[in-house]
C-alpha positions as CSV (number, residue, x, y, z in Angstrom):
1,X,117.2,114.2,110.7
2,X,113.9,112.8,111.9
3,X,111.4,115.4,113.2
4,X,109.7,114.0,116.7
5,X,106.6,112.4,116.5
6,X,104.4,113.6,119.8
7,X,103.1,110.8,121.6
8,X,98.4,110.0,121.7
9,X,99.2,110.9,125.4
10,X,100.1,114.9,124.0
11,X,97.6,114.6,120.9
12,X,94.4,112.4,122.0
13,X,94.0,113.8,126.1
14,X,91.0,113.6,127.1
15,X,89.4,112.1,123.6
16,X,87.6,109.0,124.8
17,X,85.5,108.8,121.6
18,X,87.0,109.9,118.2
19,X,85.9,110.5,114.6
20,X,88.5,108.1,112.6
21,X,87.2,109.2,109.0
22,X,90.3,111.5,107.0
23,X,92.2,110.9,103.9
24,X,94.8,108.7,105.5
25,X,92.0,105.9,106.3
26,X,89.3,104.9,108.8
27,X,89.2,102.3,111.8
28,X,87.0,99.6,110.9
29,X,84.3,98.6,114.0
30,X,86.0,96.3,116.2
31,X,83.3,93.6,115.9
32,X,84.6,93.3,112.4
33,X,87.1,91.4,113.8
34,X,84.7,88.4,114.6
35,X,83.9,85.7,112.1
36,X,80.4,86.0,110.5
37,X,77.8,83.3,111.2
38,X,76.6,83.6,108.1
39,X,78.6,82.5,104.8
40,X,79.7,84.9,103.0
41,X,77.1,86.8,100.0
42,X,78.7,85.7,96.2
43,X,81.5,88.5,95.5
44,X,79.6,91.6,93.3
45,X,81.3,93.5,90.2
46,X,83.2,96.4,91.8
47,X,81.7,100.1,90.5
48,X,83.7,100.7,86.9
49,X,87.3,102.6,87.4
50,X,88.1,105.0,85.0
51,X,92.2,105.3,84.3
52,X,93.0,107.7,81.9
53,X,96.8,108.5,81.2
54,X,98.2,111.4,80.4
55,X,101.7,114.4,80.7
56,X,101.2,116.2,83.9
57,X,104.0,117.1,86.4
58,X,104.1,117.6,90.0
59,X,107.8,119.8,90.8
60,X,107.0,119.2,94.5
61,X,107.9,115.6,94.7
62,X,108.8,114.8,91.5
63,X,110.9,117.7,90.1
64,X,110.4,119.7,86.7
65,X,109.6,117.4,84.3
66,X,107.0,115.8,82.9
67,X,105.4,112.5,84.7
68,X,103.2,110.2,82.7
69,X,100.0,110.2,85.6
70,X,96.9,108.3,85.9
71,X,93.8,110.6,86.7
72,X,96.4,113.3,87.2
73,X,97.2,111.9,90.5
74,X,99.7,110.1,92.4
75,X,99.8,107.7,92.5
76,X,96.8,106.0,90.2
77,X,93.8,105.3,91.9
78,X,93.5,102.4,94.4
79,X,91.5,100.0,93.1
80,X,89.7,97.3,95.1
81,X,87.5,94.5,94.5
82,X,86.7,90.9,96.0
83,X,88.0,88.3,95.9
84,X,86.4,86.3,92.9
85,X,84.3,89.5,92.0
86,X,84.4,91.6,88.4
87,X,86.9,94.5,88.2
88,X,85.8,96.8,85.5
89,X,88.1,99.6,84.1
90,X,87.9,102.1,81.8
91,X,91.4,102.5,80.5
92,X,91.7,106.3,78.3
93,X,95.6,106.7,76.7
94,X,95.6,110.2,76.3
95,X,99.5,109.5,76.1
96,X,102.0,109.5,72.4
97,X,102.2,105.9,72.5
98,X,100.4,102.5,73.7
99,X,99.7,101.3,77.2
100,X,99.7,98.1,78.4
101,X,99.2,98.0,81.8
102,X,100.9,94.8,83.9
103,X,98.4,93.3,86.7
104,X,101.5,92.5,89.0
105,X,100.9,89.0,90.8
106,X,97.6,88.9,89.9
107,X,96.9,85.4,87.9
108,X,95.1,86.3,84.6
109,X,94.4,83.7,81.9
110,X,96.9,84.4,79.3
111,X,95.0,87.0,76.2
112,X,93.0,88.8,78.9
113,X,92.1,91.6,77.6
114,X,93.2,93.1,80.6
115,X,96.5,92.9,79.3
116,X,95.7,94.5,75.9
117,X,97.7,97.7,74.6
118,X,95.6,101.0,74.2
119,X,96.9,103.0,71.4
120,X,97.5,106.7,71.6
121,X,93.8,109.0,71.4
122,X,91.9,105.2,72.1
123,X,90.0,103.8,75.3
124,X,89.4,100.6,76.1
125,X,87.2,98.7,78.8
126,X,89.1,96.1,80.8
127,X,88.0,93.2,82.9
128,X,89.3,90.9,85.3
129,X,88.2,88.5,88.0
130,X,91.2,88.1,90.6
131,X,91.1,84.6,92.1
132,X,93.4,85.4,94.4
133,X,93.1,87.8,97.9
134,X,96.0,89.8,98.5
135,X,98.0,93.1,98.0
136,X,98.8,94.1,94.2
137,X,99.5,96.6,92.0
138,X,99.1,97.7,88.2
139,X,101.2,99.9,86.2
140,X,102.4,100.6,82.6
141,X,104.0,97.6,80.6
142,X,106.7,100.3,79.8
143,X,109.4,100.2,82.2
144,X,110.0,103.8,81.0
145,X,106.5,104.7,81.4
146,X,106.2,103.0,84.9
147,X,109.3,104.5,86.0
148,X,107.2,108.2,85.1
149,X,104.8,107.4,88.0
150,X,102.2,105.4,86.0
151,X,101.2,103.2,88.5
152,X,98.3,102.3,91.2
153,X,97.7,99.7,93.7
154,X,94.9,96.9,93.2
155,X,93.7,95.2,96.6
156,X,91.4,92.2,96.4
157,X,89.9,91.8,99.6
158,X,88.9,88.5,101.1
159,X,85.5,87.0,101.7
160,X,83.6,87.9,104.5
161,X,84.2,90.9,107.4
162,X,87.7,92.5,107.2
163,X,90.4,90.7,109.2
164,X,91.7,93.8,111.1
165,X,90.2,96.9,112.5
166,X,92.5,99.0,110.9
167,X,94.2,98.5,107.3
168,X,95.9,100.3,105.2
169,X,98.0,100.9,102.0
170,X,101.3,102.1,101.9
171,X,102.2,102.8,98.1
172,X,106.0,103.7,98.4
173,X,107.0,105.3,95.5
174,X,110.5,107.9,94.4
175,X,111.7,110.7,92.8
176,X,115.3,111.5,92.9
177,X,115.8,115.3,93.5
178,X,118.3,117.4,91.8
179,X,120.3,116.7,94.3
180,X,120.9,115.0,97.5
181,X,118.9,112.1,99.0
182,X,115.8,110.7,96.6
183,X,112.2,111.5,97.8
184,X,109.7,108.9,99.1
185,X,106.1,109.4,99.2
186,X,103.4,107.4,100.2
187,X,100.4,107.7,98.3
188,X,101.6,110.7,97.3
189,X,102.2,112.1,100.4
190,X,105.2,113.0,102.8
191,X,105.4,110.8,105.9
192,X,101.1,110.7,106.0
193,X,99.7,109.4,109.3
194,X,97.8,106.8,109.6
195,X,95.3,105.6,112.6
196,X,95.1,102.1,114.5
197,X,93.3,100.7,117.9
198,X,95.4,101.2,120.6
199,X,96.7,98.1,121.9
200,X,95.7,96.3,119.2
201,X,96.6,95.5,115.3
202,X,96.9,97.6,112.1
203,X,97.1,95.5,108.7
204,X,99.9,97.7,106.7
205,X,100.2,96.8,102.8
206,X,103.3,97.7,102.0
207,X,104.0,98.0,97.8
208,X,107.6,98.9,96.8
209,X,106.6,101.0,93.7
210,X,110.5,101.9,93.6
211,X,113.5,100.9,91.6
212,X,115.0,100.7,94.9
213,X,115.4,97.7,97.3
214,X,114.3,99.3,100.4
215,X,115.3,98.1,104.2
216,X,112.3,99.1,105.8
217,X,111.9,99.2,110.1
218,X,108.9,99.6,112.0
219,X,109.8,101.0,115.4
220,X,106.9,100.0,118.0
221,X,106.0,96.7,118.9
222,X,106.2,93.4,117.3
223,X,105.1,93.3,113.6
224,X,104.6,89.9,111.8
225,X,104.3,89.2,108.4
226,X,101.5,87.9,106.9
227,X,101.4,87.5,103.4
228,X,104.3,87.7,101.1
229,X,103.8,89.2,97.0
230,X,99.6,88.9,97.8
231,X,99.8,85.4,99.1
232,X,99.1,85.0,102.6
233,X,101.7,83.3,104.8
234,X,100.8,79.9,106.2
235,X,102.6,80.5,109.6
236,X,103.0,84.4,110.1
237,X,106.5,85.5,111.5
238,X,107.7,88.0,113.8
239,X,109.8,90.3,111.9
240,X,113.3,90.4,114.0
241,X,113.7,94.0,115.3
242,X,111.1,95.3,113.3
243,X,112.7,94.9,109.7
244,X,112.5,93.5,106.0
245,X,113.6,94.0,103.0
246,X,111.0,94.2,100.1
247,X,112.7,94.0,96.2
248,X,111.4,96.3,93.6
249,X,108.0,95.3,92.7
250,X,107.8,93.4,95.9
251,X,105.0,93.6,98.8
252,X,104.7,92.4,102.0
253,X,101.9,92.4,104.6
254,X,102.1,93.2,108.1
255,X,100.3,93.4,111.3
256,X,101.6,96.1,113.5
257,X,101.0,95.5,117.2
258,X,100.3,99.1,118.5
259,X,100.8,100.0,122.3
260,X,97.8,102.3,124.4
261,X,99.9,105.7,124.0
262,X,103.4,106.5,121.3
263,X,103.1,106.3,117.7
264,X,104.8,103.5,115.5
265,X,107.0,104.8,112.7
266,X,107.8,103.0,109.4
267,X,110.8,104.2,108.1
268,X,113.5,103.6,105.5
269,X,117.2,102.3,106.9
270,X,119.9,103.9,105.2
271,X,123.8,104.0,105.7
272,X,123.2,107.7,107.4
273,X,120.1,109.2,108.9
274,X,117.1,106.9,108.5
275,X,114.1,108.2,106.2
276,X,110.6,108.3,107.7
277,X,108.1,107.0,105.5
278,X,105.0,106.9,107.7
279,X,103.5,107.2,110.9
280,X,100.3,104.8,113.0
281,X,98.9,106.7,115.6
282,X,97.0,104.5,118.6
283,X,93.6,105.3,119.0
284,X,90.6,104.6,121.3
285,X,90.5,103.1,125.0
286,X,93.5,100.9,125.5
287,X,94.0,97.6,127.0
288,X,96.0,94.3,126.9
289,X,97.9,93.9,123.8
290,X,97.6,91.0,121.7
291,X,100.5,88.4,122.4
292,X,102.1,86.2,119.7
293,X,101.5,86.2,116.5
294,X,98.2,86.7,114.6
295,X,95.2,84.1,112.8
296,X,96.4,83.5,109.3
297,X,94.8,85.0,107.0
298,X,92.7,82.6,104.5
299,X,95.1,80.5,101.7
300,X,94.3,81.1,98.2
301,X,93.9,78.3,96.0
302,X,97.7,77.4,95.4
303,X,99.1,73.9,95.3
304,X,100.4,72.1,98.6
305,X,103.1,70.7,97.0
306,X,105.7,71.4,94.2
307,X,106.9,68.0,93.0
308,X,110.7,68.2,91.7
309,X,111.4,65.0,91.2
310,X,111.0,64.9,87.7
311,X,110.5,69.0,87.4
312,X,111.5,70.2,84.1
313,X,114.9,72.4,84.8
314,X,115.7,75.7,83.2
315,X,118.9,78.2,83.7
316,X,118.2,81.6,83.0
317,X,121.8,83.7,83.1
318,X,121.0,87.8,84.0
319,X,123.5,90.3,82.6
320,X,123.8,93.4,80.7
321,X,122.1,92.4,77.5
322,X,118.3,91.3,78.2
323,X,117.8,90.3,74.4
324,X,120.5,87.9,74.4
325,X,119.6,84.3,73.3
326,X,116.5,83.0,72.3
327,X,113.2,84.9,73.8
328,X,112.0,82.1,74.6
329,X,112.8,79.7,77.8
330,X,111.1,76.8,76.2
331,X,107.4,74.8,76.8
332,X,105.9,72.7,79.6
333,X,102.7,71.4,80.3
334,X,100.1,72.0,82.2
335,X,100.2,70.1,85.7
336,X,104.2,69.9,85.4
337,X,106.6,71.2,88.0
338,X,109.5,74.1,86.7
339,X,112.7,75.2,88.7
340,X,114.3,78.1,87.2
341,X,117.9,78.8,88.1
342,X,118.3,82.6,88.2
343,X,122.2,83.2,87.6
344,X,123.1,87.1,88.4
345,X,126.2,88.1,87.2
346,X,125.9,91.5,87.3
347,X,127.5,93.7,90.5
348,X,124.1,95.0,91.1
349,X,121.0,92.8,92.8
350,X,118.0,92.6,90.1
351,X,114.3,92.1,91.0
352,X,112.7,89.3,88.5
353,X,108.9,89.5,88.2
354,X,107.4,86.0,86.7
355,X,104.2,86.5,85.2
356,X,101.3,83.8,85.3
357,X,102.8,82.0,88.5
358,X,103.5,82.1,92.1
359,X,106.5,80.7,93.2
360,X,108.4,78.8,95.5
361,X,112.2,80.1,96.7
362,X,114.0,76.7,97.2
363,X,117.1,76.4,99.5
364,X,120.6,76.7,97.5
365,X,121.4,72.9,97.7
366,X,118.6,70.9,98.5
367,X,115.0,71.0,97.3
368,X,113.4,71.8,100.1
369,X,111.4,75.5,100.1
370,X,110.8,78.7,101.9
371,X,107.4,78.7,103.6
372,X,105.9,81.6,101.2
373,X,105.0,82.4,97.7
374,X,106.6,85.2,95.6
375,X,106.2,86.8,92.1
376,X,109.0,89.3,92.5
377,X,112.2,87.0,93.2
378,X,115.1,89.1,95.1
379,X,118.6,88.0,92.9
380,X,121.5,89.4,95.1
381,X,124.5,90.9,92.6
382,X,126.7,87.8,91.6
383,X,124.5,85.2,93.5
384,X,122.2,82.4,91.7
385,X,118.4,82.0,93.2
386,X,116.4,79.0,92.4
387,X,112.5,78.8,92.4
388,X,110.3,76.6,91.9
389,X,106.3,76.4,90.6
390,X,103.4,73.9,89.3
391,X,103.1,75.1,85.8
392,X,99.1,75.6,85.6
393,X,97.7,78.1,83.1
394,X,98.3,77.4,79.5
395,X,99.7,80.3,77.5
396,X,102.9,82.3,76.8
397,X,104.2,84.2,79.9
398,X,107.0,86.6,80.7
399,X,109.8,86.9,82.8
400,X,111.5,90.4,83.5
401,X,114.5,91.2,85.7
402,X,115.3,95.3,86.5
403,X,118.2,96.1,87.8
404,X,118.3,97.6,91.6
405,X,118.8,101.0,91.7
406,X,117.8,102.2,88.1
407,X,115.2,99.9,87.1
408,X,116.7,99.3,84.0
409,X,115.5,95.8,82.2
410,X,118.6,93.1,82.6
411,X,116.8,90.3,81.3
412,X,113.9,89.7,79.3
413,X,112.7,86.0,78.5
414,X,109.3,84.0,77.9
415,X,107.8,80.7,78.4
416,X,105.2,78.7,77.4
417,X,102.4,76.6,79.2
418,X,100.6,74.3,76.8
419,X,97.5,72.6,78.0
């Protein structure tokens, strides 16, 4: 059961002018909409994060036991920089074993420190420089460990005034209770409410921190995607009756068109009752609502053009024993074009992260592409995906498959970029 969701006409009477600061986010001014005449100043190191892991427990959402939390919180502190700017972090394993922590989608040369274990009792400082705009998100090497909640978002924002109004983070995260349906906060919070410009367009980031594949609907009007795994899409889509499906790991962007007066409400579709996950309430004067879909946002630096011609190709079977084979997938160079066939022949679908590049879902029988990027490929339970990607930065890189539902690691491979 759903509980009702009073419309701005009930809540905002009367309130011509409104204070938008709170915990759930702030309205940007509108005129940050509107391109600056100036270029844009040369991105600035962001002010140094501090992570430090450690045992806590929070019975509310998660249930007794212990939860392996960053900064006590959850989730771990959103972390935001630039795009092309320094992230510092302070990274403090208070924990009984190592932390890594994965950067996922974020393109890292391969030996960052970054990606450097901290033993038990030790700190280390970690830096970065994301080349890439978009929605991301770090969390323990450890399936195990990232399955205990220690996890964060990382948004690099792009160059220049934001590109909506309002924008937000939606860190989706689980806990199955002791019984009965799992929970589903959002940055650590129970259906949190958010605020947009009425008649206007909310940027939501939505990160599927979940084992889960999750169905999600936004009831209100039209939402469009706009980038797909961080990378923006090159011709944003309407998303049919409001939904999509985001794999584990996944995230997908969206503008939200908001009308002058109800609330839109994100939710969960499930085989019974649906599960609310948020709520965007319309604020401020109304007006005419923007028609069609949105600007794109700005392309990162990715190539046109994957050419397969002479790509080097690579089967990669998923099933019950990750470790099976060699660990390795094999070598190419630099500059040279890859297609992986992913072969699922397990009952359950399995989310495969690729580390170190974007790719490129191809059609099942011809090499043609879909019009998006991923890092977190969607294998449906006994069904083969193919992708496709410029092999670019040298080093070794991995490739990790967790099965729907659990999480549990199905496949475990490497391969290797040589310059």
């Amino acid at each position: 059961m759903t509980t009702p969701i009073p419309s701005r006409r009930t809540v905002l009477k009367g309130a011509a002018a409104l204070s938008l600061s709170g915990a759930a986010g702030a309205l940007v001014p509108a005129l940050a909409q509107s391109p600056a005449a100036v270029p844009p100043p040369v991105p600035q190191a962001s002010p140094p994060a501090t992570l430090t892991a450690a045992e806590g427990s929070l019975p509310e959402l998660a249930g007794p036991g212990p939860l392996a939390l960053f900064n006590g919180g959850l989730p771990g502190p959103v972390l935001r920089v630039k795009k092309g700017g320094a992230l510092n972090v302070s990274l403090a394993n208070g924990l009984k074993e190592s932390v890594a922590l994965t950067w996922q989608g974020v393109r890292l040369p391969a030996g960052s420190p970054a990606l450097a274990a901290v033993a038990p009792g030790k700190s280390a400082s970690l830096s970065l420089i994301p080349t890439d705009a978009g929605t991301y998100w770090y969390h323990a090497t450890s399936p195990s460990l990232a399955r205990r909640a220690l996890a964060g978002a990382l948004v690099v924002e792009e160059a220049g005034p934001p590109a909506y109004a309002a924008d937000h983070l939606l860190f989706i995260q689980s806990f199955p209770p002791e019984s009965g349906m799992p929970i589903f906060p959002v940055n650590g919070a129970i259906s949190p409410t958010f605020q947009g410009p009425a008649s206007g367009r909310a940027r939501l980031r939505l990160v599927n921190a979940t084992p889960l594949f999750l169905r999600l609907k936004i009831r209100g009007p039209a939402s469009y995607a706009i980038a797909v795994d961080g990378q923006p899409v090159s011709e944003p889509f309407e998303l049919k009756d409001g939904s999509i499906q985001i794999a584990p790991g996944g995230r997908v962007d969206v503008a939200t068109t908001l009308d002058d007066a109800d609330a839109t409400i994100i939710e969960i579709e499930t085989t019974q009752d649906p599960i609310r996950l948020a709520v965007v309430t319309p604020v401020g004067a109304g007006g005419t609502p923007p028609a069609g879909p949105p600007a794109p946002l700005p392309p990162n630096d990715l190539p046109a053009e994957i050419p397969l011609k002479d790509a080097l190709r690579i089967e990669l079977p998923i099933g019950d024993k990750p470790g099976a084979g060699a660990a390795s997938l094999g070598t190419v160079k630099a500059g040279k074009s890859v297609v992986l066939t992913l072969v699922n022949s397990l009952d359950a679908p399995v989310s495969v992260y690729i580390a170190g590049h974007p790719v490129r879902l191809l059609d099942n029988v011809y090499d043609g592409w879909r019009p998006w990027w991923h890092d977190t490929v969607p294998v449906p339970s006994k069904s083969t995906v193919r992708v496709a990607f410029r092999a670019a930065q040298p080093g070794t890189w991995s490739i990790v498959g967790q099965r729907g539902g659990d999480g549990e690691v199905v496949v475990s491979k490497t391969y290797e970029v040589t310059a």
